[in-house]
DRENDO-1510 file (C-alpha; in Angstrom, 1 decimal, always signed):
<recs>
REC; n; res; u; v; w
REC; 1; UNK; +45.5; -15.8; -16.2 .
REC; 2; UNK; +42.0; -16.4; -14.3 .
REC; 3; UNK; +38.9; -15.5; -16.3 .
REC; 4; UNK; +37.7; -12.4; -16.2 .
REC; 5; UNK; +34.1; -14.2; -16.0 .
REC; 6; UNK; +35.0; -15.1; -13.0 .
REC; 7; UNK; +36.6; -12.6; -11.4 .
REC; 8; UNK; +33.5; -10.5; -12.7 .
REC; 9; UNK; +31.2; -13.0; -10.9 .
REC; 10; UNK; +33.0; -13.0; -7.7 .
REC; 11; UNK; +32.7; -8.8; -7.6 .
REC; 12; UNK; +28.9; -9.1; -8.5 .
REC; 13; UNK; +28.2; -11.6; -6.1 .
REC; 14; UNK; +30.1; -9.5; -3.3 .
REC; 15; UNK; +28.1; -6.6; -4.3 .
REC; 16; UNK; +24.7; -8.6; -4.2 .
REC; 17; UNK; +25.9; -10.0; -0.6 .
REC; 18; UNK; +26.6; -6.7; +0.6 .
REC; 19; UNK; +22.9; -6.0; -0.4 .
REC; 20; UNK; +21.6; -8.4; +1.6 .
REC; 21; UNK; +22.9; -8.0; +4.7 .
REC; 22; UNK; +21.4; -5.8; +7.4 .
REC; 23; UNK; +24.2; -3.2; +7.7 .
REC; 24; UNK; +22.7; -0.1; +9.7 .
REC; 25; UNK; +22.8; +3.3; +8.7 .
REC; 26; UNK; +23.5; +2.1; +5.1 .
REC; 27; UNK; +21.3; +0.3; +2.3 .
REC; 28; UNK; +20.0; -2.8; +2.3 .
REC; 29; UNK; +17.2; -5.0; +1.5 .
REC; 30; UNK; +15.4; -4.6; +5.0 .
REC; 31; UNK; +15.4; -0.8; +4.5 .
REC; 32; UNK; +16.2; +1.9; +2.1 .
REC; 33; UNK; +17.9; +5.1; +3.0 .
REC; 34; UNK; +19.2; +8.3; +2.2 .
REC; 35; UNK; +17.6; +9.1; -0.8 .
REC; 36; UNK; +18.6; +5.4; -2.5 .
REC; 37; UNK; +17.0; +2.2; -3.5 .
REC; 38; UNK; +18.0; -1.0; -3.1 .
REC; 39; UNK; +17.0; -1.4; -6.7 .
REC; 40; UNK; +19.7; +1.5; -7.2 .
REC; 41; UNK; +22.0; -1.1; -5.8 .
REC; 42; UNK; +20.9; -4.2; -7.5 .
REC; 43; UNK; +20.9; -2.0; -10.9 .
REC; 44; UNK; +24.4; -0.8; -10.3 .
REC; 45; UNK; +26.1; -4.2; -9.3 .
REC; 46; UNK; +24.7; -5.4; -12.4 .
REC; 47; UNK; +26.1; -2.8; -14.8 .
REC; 48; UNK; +29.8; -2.4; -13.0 .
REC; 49; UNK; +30.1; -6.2; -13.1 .
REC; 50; UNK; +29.9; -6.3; -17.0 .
REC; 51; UNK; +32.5; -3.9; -17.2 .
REC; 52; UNK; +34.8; -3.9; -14.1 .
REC; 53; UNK; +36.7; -6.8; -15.2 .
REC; 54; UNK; +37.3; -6.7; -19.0 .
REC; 55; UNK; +40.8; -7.3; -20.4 .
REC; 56; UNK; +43.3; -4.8; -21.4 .
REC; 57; UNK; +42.2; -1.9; -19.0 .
REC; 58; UNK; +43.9; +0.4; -17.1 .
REC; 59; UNK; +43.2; +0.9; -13.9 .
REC; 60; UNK; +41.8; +4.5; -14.5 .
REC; 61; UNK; +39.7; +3.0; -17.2 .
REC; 62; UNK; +37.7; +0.4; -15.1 .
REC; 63; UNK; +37.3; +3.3; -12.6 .
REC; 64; UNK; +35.7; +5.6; -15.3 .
REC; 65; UNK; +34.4; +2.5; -17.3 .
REC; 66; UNK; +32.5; +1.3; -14.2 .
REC; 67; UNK; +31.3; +4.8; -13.1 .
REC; 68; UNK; +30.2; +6.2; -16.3 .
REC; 69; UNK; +28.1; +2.3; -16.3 .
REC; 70; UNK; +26.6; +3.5; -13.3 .
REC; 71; UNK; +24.9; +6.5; -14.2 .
REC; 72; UNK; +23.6; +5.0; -17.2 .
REC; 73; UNK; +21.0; +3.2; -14.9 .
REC; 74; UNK; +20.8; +5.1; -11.8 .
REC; 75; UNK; +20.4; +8.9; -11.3 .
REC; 76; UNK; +22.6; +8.9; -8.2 .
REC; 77; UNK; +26.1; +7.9; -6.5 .
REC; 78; UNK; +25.8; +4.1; -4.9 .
REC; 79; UNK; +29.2; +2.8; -5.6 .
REC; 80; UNK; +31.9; +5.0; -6.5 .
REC; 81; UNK; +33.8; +3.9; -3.1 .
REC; 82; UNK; +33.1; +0.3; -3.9 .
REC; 83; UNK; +34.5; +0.9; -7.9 .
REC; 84; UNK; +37.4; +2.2; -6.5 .
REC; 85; UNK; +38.5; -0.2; -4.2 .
REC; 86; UNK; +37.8; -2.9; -6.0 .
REC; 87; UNK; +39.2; -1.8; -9.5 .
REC; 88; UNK; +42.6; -2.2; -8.4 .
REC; 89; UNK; +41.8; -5.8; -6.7 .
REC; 90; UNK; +40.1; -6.7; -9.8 .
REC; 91; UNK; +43.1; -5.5; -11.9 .
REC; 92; UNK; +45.7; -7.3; -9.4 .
REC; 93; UNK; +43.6; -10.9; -9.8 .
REC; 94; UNK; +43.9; -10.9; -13.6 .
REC; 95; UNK; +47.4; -10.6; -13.3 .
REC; 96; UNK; +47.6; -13.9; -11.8 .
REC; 97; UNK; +47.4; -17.8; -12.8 .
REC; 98; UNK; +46.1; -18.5; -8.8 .
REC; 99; UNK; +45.2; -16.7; -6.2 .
REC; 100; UNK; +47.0; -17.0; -3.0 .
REC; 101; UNK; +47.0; -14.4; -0.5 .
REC; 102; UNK; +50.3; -13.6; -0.9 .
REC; 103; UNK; +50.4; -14.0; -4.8 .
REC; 104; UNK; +47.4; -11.6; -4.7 .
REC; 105; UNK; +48.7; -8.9; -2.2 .
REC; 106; UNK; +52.0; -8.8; -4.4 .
REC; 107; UNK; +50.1; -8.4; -7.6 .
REC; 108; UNK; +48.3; -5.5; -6.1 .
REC; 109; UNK; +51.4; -3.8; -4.7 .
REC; 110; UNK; +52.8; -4.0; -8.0 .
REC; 111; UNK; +49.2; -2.8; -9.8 .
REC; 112; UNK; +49.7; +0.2; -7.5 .
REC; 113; UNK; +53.3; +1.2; -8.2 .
REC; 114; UNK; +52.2; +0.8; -11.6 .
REC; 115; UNK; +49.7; +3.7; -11.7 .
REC; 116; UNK; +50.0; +6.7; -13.8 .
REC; 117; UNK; +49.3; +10.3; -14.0 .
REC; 118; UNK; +46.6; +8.9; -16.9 .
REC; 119; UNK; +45.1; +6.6; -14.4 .
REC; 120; UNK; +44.7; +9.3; -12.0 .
REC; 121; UNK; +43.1; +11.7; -14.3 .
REC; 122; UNK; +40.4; +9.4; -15.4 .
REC; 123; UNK; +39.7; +8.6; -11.7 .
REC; 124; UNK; +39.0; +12.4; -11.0 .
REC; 125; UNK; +36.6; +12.5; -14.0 .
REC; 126; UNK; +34.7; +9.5; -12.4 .
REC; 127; UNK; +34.4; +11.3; -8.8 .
REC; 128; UNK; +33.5; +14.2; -10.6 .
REC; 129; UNK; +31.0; +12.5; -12.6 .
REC; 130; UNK; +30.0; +10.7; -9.5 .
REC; 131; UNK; +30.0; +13.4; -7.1 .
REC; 132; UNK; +30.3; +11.8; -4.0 .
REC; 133; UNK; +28.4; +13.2; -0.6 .
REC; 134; UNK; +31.0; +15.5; +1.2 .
REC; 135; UNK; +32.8; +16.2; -1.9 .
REC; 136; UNK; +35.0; +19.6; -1.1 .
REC; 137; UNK; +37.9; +21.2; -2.6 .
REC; 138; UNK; +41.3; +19.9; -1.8 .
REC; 139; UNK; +44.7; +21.3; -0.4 .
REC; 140; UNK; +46.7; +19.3; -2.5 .
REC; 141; UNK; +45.7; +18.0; -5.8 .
REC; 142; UNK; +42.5; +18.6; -6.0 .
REC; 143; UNK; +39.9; +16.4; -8.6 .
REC; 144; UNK; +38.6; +20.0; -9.5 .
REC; 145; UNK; +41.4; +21.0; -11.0 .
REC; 146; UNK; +44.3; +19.5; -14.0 .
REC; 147; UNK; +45.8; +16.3; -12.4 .
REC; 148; UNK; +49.7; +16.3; -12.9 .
REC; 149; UNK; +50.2; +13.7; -10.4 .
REC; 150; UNK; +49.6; +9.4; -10.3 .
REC; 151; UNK; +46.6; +8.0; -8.9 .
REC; 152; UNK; +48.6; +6.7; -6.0 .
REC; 153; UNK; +50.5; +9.6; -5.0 .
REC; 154; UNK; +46.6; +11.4; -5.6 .
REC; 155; UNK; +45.1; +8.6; -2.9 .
REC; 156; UNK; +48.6; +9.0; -0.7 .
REC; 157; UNK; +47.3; +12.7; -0.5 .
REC; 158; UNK; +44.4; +12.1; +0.6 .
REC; 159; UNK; +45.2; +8.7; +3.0 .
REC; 160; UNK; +44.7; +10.8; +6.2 .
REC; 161; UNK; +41.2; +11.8; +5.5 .
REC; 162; UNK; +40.0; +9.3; +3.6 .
REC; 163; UNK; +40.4; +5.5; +4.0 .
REC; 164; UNK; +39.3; +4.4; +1.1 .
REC; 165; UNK; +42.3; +6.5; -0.2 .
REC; 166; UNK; +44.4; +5.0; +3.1 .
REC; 167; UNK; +44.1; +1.4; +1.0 .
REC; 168; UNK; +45.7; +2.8; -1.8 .
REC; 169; UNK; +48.5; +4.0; +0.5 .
REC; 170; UNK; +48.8; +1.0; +2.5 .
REC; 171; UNK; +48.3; -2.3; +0.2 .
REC; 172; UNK; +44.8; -2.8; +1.3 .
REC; 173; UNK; +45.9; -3.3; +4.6 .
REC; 174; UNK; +42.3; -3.4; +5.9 .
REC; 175; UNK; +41.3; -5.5; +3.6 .
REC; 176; UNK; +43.6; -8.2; +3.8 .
REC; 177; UNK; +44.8; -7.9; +7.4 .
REC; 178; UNK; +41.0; -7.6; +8.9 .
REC; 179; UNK; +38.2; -7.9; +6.4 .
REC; 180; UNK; +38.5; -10.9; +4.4 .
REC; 181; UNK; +40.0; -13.1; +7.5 .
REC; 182; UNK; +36.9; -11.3; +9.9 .
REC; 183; UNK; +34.4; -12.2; +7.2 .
REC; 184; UNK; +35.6; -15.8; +7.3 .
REC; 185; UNK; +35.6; -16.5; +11.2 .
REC; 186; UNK; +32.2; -14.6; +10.5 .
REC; 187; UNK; +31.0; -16.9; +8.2 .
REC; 188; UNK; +32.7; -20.4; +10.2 .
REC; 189; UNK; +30.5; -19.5; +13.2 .
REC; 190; UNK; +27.4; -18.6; +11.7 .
REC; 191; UNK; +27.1; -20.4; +8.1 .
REC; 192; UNK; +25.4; -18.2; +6.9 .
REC; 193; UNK; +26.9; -15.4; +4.0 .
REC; 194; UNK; +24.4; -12.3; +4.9 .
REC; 195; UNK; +24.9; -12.8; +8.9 .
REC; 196; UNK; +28.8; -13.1; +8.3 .
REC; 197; UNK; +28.6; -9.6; +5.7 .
REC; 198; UNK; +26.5; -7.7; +9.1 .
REC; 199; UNK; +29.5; -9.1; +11.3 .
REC; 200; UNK; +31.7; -7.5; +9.2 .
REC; 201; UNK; +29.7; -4.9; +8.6 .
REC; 202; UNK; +30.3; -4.2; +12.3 .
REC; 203; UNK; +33.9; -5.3; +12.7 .
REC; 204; UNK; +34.9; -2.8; +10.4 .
REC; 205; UNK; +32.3; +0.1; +12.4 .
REC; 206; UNK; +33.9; -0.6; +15.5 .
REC; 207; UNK; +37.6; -0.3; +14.8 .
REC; 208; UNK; +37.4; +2.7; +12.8 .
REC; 209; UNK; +35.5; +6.3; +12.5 .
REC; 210; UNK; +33.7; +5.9; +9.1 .
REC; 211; UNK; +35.2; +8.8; +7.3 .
REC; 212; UNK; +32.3; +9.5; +5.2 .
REC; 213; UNK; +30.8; +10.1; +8.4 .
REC; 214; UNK; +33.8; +12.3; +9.5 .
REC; 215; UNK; +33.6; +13.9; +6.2 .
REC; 216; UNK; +29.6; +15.5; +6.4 .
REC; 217; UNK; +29.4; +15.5; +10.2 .
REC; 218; UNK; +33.1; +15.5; +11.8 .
REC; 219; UNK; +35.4; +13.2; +14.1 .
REC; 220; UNK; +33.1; +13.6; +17.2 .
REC; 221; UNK; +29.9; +12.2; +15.7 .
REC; 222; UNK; +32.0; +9.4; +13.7 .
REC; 223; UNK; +33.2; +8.4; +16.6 .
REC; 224; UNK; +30.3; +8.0; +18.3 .
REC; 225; UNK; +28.7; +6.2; +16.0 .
REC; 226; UNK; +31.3; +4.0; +16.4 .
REC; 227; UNK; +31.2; +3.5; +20.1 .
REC; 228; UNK; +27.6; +2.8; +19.3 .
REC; 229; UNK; +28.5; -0.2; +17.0 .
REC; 230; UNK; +31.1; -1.3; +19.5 .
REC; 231; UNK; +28.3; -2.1; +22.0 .
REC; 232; UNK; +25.8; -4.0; +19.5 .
REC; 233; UNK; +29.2; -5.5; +18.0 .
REC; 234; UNK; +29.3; -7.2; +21.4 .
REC; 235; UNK; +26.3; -8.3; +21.8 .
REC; 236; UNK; +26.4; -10.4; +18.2 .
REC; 237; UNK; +29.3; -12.2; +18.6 .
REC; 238; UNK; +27.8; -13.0; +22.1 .
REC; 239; UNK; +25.4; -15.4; +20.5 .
REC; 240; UNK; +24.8; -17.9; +17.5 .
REC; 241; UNK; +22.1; -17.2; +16.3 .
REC; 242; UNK; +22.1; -13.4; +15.2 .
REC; 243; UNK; +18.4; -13.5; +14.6 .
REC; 244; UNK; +18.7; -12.4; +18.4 .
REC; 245; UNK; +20.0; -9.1; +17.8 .
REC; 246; UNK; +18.2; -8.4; +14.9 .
REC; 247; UNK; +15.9; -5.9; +16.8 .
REC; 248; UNK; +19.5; -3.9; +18.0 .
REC; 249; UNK; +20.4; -4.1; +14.4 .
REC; 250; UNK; +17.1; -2.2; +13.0 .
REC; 251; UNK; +16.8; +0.3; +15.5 .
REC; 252; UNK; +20.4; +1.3; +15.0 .
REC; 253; UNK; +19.8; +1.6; +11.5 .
REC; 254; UNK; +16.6; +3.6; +12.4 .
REC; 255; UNK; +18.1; +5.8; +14.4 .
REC; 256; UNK; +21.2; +6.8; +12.6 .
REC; 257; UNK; +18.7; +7.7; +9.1 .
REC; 258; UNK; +16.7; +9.6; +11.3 .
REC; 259; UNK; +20.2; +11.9; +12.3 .
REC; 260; UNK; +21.1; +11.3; +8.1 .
REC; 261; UNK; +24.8; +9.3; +9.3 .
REC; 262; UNK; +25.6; +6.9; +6.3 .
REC; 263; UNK; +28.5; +4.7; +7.1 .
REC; 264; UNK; +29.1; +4.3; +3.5 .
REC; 265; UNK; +32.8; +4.0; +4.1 .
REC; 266; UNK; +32.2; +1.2; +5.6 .
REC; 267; UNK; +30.0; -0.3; +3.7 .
REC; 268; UNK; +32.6; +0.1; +0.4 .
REC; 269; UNK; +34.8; -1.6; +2.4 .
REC; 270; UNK; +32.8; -4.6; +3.6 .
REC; 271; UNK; +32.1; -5.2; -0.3 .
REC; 272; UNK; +35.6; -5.2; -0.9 .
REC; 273; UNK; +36.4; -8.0; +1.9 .
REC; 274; UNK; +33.5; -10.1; +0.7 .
REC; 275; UNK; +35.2; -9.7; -2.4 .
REC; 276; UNK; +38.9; -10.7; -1.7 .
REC; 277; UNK; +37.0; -13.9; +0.2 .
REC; 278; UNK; +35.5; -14.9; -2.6 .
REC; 279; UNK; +38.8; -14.7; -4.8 .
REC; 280; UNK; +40.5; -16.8; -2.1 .
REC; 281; UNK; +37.9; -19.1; -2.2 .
</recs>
């Protein structure tokens, strides 16, 4: 099996790349937002990675484990989407002897099929104990009340809404299918980590209505933000040096703090593509 040192590295420095890069609307080290720090972030990474990755976890424990880590050092929710993506990714890899793509997308479809009722009730103590932005009661199983159900058939409940939940359901489709291959064309034309995290930053704004977006505001503001990132998305791949559209990138990110829209969706995403990358690689 690979090292959990490792794997713990790779998920720290994904976190810390995330960080870096100018992601609008979100957090990052040219501007704070929405009540958070990028200290919050650097603090979190720091404290997940120690934990995310141990042996001889469930699932459901390096959910909880990783959450209940958080909150120890900040007093606010900066990475539950990010824990719960890439706790199963994280579980998958230290299943394995190498990493292929296909080794690793196999691991992970069995990781999934593999999770329990158990797994899903310690996840819904974490979101509690998180308590993400938007958080609302639920149709069907609901995190408020006793779990009776696995983690994926919880997330397979919630795919439609939710597509940090739609990973779950689908094998990381996303992540495999877009993020990790955009990130590396990203990073092939502009050699440079951060510049390649904004590109898929955007990549993943542009196809999709961020559903934490959908989630505080509704459908018609997620998707305009969207057809807002469409436009700038445009203009970066346009160029090679994205230094050019910096200025685009900051008064986007000015302008959606100012209405309160937080693609955090897609920022947990982004982190988890970064992440798979650096597992490949």
């Amino acid at each position: 099996m690979l090292k959990p040192k490792s794997i713990s590295d790779a998920y720290y420095a994904a976190c810390m790349l995330e960080i870096e890069a100018l992601k609008p609307g979100n957090v990052h080290v040219f501007a704070d937002g929405h009540g958070m720090t990028v200290h919050d972030f650097f603090k979190s990474a720091e404290a997940t990675a120690l934990v995310i990755a141990e042996p001889n976890l469930t699932v459901g424990e390096r959910i909880l484990l990783a959450v209940e880590a958080t909150q120890r050092v900040v007093a606010t929710n900066t990475n539950l989407g990010i824990i719960l993506l890439c706790a199963p990714l994280i579980h998958a890899a230290l299943m394995l002897e190498k990493i292929t793509p296909q080794a690793l997308q196999e691991s992970l479809a069995s990781t999934l099929a593999k999770l329990t009722v158990e797994d899903a009730q310690l996840t819904a103590k974490a979101i509690l104990l998180a308590k993400p932005a938007g958080l609302g009661a639920s149709k069907m199983h609901d995190v408020n009340a006793p779990i009776s159900v696995t983690l994926l058939a919880l997330m397979q409940a919630a795919a439609e809404y939710d597509r940090i939940a739609w990973q779950y359901a689908n094998n990381f489709a996303d992540i495999f299918n877009f993020g990790a291959p955009h990130y590396q064309v990203a990073f092939t034309k502009y050699r440079n980590q951060a510049w390649a995290t904004t590109a898929l930053f955007l990549g993943f704004l542009a196809r999709e209505q961020d559903t934490h977006i959908v989630r505080k505001f509704g459908a018609s503001v997620a998707k305009a933000v969207m057809q807002e990132a469409q436009q700038i998305e445009a203009n970066y791949w346009a160029t090679n040096n994205p230094k050019l559209v910096q200025q685009q990138l900051l008064n986007l990110d000015t302008n959606l703090k100012q209405r309160q829209l937080n693609p955090g969706t897609t920022a947990d995403l982004t982190v988890a593509s970064v992440l798979l990358n650096r597992l490949f690689n």
